[in-house]
C-alpha positions as CSV (number, residue, x, y, z in Angstrom):
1,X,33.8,108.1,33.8
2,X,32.3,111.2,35.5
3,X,32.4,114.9,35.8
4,X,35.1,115.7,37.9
5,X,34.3,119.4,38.7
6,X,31.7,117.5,41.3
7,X,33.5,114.9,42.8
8,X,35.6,115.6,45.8
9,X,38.6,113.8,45.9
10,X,39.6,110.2,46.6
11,X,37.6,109.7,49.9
12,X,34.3,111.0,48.3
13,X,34.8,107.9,45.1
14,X,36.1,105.9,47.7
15,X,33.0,106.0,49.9
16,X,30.6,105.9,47.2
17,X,32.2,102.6,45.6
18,X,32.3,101.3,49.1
19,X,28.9,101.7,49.4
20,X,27.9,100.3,46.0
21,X,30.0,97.2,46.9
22,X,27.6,96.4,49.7
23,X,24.5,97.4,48.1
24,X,25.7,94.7,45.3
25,X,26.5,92.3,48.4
26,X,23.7,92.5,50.0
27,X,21.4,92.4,47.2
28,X,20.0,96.2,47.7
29,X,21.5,98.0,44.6
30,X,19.2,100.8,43.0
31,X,20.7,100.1,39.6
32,X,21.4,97.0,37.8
33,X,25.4,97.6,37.1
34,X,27.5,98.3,39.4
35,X,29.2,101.3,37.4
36,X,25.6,102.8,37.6
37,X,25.8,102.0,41.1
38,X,28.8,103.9,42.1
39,X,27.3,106.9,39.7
40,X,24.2,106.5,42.1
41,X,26.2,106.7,45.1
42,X,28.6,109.2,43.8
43,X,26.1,111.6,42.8
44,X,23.9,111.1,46.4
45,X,21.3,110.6,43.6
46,X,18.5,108.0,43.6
47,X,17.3,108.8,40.2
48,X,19.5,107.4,37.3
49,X,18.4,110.7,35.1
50,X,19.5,112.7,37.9
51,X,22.8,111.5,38.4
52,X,23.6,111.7,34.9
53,X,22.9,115.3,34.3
54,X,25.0,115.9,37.3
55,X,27.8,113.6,37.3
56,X,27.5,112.1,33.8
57,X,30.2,113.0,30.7
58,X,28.5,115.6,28.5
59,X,29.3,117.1,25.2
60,X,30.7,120.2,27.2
61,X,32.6,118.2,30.3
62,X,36.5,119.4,30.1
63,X,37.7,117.0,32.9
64,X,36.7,113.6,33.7
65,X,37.4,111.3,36.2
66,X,38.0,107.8,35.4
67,X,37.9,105.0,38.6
68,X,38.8,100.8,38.0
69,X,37.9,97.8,40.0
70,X,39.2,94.7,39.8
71,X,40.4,91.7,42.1
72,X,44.6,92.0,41.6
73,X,46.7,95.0,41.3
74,X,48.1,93.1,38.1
75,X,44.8,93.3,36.5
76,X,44.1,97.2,37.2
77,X,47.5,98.0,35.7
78,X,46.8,96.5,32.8
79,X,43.8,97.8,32.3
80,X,44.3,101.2,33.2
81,X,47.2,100.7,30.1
82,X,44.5,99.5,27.7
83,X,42.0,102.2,28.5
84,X,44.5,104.8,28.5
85,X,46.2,103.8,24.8
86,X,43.1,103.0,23.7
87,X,41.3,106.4,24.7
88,X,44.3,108.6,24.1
89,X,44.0,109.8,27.9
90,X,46.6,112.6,29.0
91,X,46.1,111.2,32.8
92,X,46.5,114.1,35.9
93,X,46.5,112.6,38.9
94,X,46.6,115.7,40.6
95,X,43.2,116.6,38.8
96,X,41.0,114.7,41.4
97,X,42.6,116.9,44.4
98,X,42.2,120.2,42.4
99,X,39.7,121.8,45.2
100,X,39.7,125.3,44.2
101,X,38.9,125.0,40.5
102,X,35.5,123.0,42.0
103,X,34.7,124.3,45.1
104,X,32.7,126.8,43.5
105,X,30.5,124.3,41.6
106,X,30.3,122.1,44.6
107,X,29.1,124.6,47.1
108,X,26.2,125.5,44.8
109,X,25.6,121.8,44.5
110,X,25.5,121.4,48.3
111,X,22.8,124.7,48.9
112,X,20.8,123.2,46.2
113,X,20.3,120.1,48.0
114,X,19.9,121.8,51.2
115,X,23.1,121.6,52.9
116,X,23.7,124.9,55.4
117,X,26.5,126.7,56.6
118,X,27.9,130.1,56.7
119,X,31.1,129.3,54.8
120,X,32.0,125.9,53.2
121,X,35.1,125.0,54.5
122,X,37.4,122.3,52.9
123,X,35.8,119.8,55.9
124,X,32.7,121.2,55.6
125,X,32.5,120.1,51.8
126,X,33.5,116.9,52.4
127,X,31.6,115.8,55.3
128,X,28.7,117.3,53.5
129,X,29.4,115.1,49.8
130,X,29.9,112.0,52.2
131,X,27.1,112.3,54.2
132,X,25.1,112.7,50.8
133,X,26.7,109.5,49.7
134,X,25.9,107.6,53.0
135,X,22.0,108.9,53.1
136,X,21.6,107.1,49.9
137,X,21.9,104.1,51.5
138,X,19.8,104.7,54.4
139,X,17.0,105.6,51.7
C-alpha cells in the first residue's frame, strides 16, 4: 500500500510496476521484493528509506492506495475480496484520479527534486512523475 496524496493516477503505478517487472526480468532490481520494487520505482527513489517516508503508510496517512499482481483475472478478484474483508477497506476507485486534492503536495514534490516550470499543468505533472519513474531505471 502507499500514500496516495503522491501518486498520480493509473499511468504513474502503471509505469512504475512496468518498470519493476523488467528490473525483476532482467535481473537489475534495487530491492529484493518486488513490492519494494514498485515502491522504488513509484517513488523515483533509489533509497529504500527514502521511498518510505515519501510514499510509505504512516501513522498519519488518510488515503492509501492499494495495487495487485497476479497471472489471471480470477486470481486478482479473489484476492482483492480477501484483502478487502479482511482489512475492512471502504474501496474509492475514484480516489486514485482525485488530482486536485494532490496536486498541491505533488508540485512541491516535483520543485524539491528539481523539476521546473512556471505553472504545473495536469500534463506537466505527469510527464514530470513518469519521467522520475523512468530515470530510475536509467540509474
Amino acid at each position: 500500500m502507499l500514500e496516495n496524496r503522491y501518486i498520480w493516477g493509473y499511468r504513474h503505478l502503471y509505469s512504475a510496476t512496468w518498470h519493476a517487472l523488467m528490473a525483476m526480468k532482467t535481473k537489475r532490481m534495487i530491492s529484493k521484493t518486488l513490492s519494494m520494487e514498485v515502491l522504488l520505482y513509484s517513488s523515483g527513489q533509489r533509497q529504500i528509506k527514502k521511498a518510505i517516508a515519501l510514499l510509505g503508510v504512516k501513522e498519519n496517512t488518510e488515503e492509501v492506495v492499494g495495487m495487485l499482481l497476479g497471472k489471471t483475472e480470477q486470481f486478482l478478484i479473489d484476492a482483492f475480496t480477501q484483502v478487502k474483508e479482511d482489512l475492512h477497506l471502504k474501496v474509492n476507485l475514484d480516489l486514485l484520479e482525485d488530482y486536485s486534492s494532490k496536486s498541491q503536495d505533488v508540485t512541491r514534490m516535483l520543485a524539491n527534486d528539481g523539476f521546473k516550470a512556471s505553472k504545473f499543468t495536469f500534463s506537466e505533472i505527469e510527464k514530470a512523475i513518469l519521467q522520475r519513474v523512468a530515470l530510475l531505471a536509467l540509474e
